[in-house]
C-alpha positions in Angstrom: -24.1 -23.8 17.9 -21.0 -24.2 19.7 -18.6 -21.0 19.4 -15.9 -23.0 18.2 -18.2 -24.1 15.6 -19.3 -20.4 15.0 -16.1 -19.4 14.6 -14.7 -22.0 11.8 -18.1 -21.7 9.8 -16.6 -17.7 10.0 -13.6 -18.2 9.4 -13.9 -21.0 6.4 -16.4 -18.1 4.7 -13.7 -15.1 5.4 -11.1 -17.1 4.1 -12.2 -17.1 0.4 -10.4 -14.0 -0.2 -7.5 -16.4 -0.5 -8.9 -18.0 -3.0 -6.6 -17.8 -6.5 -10.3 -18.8 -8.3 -11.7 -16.1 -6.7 -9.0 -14.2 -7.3 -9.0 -14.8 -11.4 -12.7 -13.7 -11.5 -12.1 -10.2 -9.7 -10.2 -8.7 -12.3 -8.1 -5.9 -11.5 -7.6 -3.6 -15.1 -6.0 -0.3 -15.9 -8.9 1.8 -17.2 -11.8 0.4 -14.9 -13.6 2.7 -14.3 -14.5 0.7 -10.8 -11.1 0.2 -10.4 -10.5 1.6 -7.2 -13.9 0.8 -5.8 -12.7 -3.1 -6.0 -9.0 -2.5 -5.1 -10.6 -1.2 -1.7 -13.7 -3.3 -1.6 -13.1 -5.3 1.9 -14.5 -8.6 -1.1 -11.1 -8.6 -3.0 -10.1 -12.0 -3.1 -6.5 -10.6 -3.1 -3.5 -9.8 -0.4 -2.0 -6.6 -0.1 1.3 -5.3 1.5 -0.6 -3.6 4.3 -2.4 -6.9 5.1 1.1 -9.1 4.6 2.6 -6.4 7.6 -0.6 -6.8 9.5 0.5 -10.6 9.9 4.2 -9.8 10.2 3.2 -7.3 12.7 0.7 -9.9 14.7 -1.1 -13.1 13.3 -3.5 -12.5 15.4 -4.1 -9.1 14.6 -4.5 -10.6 11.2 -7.1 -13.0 11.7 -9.1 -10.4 13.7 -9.1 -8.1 11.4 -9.0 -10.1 7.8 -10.6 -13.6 8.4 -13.0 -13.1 11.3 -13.6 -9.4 11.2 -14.2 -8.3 14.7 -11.8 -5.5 14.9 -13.3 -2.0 14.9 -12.0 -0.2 11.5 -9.4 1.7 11.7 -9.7 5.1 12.6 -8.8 7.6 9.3 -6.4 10.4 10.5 -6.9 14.2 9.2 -2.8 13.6 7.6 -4.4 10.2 5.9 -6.7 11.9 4.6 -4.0 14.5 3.3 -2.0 11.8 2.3 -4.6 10.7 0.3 -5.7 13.6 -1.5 -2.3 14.4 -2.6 -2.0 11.3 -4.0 -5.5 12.1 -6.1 -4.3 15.7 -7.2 -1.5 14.4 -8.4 -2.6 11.0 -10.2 -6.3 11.7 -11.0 -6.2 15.6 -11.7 -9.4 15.0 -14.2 -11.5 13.1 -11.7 -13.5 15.0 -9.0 -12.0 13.9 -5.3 -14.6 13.4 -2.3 -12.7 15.4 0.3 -14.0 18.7 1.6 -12.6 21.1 4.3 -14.8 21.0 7.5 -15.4 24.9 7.3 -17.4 24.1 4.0 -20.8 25.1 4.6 -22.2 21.3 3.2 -19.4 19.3 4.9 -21.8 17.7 6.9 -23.6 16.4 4.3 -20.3 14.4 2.9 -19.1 11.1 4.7 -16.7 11.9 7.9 -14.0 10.0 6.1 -13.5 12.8 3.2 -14.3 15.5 6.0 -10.8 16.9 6.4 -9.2 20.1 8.8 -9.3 22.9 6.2 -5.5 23.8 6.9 -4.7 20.5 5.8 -6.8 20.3 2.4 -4.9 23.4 1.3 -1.8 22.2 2.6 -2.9 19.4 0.1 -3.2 21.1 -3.2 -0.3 23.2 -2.3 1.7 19.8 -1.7 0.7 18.4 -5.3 1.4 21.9 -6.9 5.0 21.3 -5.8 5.0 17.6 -7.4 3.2 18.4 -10.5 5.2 21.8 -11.0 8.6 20.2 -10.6 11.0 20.0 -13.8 11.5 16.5 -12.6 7.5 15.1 -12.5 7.5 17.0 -16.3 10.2 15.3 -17.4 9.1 11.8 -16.1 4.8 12.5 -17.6 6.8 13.0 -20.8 7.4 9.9 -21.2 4.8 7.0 -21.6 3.1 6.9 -18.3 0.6 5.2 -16.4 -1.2 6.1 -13.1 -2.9 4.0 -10.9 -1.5 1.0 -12.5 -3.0 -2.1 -10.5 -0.3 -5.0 -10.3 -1.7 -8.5 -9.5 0.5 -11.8 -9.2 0.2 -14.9 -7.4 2.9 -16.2 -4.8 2.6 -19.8 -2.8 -1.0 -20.0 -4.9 -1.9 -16.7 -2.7 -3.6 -13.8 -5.0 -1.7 -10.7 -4.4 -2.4 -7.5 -5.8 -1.1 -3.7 -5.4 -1.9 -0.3 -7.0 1.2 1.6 -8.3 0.8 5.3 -8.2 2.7 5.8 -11.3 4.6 3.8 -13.9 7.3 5.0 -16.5 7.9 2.9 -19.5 11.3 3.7 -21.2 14.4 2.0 -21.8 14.0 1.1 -18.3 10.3 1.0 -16.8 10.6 2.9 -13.4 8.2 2.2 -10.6 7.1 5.2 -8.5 5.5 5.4 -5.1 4.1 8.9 -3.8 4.2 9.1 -0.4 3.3 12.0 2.5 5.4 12.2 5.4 6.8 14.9 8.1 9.4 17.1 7.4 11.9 15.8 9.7 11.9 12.2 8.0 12.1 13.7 4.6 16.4 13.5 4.7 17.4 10.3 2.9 19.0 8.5 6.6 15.6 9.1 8.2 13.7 7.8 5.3 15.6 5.1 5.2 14.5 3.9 8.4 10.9 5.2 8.0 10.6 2.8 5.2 12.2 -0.1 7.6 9.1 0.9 9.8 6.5 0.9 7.7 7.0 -2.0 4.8 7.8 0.4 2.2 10.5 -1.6 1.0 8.6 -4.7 0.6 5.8 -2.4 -0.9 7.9 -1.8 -3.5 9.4 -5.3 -3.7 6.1 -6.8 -4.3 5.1 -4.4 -6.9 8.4 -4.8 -9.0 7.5 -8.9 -8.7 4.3 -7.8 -10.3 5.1 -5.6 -12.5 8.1 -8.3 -13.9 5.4 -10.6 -14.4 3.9 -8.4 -17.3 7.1 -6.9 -19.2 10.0 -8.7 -21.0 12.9 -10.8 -18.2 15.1 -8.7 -19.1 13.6 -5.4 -19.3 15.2 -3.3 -16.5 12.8 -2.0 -13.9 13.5 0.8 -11.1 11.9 1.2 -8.5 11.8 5.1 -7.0 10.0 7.1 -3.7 8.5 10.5 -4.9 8.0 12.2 -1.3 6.5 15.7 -0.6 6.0 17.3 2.9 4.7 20.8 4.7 6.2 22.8 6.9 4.3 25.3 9.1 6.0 28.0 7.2 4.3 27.3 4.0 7.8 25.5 2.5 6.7 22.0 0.8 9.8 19.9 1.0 10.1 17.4 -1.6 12.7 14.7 -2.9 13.0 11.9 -5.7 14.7 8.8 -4.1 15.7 5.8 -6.4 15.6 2.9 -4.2 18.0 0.7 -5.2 17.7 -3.3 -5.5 20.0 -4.6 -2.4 17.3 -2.7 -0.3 14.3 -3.9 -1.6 15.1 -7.5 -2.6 15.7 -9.0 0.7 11.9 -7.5 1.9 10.5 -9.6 -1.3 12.3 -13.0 0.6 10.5 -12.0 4.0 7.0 -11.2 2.1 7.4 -14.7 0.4 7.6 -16.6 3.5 5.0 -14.8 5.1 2.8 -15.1 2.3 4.1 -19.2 2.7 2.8 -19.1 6.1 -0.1 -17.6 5.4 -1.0 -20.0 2.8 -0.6 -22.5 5.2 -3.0 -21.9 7.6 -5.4 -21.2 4.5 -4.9 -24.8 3.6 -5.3 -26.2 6.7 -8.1 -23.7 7.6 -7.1 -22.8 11.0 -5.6 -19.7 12.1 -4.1 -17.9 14.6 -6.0 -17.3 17.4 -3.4 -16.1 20.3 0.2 -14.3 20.0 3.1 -16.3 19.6 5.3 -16.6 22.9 8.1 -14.2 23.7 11.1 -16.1 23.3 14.8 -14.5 23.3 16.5 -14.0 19.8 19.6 -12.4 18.3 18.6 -8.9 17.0 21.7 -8.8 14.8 20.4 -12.3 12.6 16.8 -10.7 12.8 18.2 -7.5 11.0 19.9 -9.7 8.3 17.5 -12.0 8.0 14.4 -9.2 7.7 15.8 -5.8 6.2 
């Protein structure tokens, strides 16, 4: 078979997870106990903000690694795997975690991806400790509250579908991400930019598009970054940014025309299979148009 052949027979089979039938059948509830087994299960029909900034980072790096899968996986860092396991002490305190610190005598026996540098699985739990023991996380689990709250919309007929660590439902429902990070982007000017970087803006865009499709118009929502770091000196910084609209609604714009372009090649079942050309453009308009 020719490999042209080959690789539209591939791609027309990878390209399912577009699929907004697909989609409706791979139901995404609160309270599953699979739940996160099928958010992460490389099946789901849906898109996710890390797979919308693959394409905006490359489209080709988005058809290699989504539609014809011959990328190698992505290597899981020791400080993802922190990152993670805060994000499990904090939202999942009742359910055993896989991690394990290397110097356990049976860490070989777990999977290498939950094998974690034993300075940094302490660092971990002392990291959640200084979420969970916080005035502010009591006040905000006093309230109705949902963890691990999967969100799941369509946009341009395009299943998309995210996992909000936690959700407060009050007289306005806020919308809180947890995130890990360094101490020296912890200040609000570098996590400003640090967000820029890494699509947390549009994360939290999309979600807020999500969640709207599931309360009342005109309930208010807010969206919020709950951040906690380590320093060498055993000091866990920590801060409780609300992340107002004019800097997340513009990112939901940019994820809708991706998610438009996206849709496109879906449709006509061809996608890209070089990098754009390098052509000269105003940074300034880019800025504007994009953050």
């Amino acid at each position: 078979m020719p490999s042209s052949q080959k690789n539209k027979d591939k791609n027309s089979q990878s390209g399912s997870f577009l699929s907004t039938s697909a989609a409706e059948k791979y139901n995404l509830e609160h309270g599953d106990p699979q739940l996160m087994e099928k958010y992460y299960a490389s099946s789901r029909p849906h898109l996710s903000n890390s797979q919308i900034k693959a394409y905006q980072r490359s489209p080709l790096l988005f058809t290699k690694r989504y539609i014809t899968k011959d990328t190698p996986p992505m290597s899981i860092t020791d400080a993802m795997k922190r990152g993670s396991l805060v994000d499990h002490l904090i939202t999942q305190p009742d359910v055993p975690h896989p991690y394990v610190p290397k110097s356990t005598a049976d860490a070989k026996d777990h999977k290498p991806e939950h094998r974690m540098r034993t300075d940094m699985y302490e660092q971990a739990h002392a990291m959640a400790d200084r979420v969970t023991n916080s005035k502010m996380f009591k006040t905000l689990t006093s309230t109705k509250h949902v963890f691990q709250y999967p969100l799941t919309s369509t946009i341009h007929d395009v299943p998309i579908c995210g996992l909000a660590d936690m959700v407060v439902f009050g007289p306005a429902a806020i919308l809180i991400d947890i995130k890990t990070t360094q101490p020296s982007k912890i200040n609000p000017r570098s996590w400003h930019y640090h967000c820029l970087d890494m699509g947390y803006y549009q994360q939290l865009a999309l979600y807020k598009y999500m969640l709207r499709e599931e309360l009342d118009k005109r309930h208010p929502i807010t969206t919020a970054h709950l951040i906690v770091s380590h320093k060498e000196d055993g000091y866990n910084p920590a801060a409780y940014y609300l992340i107002p609209e004019h800097l997340t609604d513009p990112h939901l714009q940019f994820a809708q025309s991706t998610i438009k372009e996206i849709a496109g090649h879906r449709d006509a079942n061809s996608w890209p299979t070089s990098e754009p050309n390098i052509e000269p453009e105003n940074l300034l308009e880019l800025i504007n148009v994009n953050y």
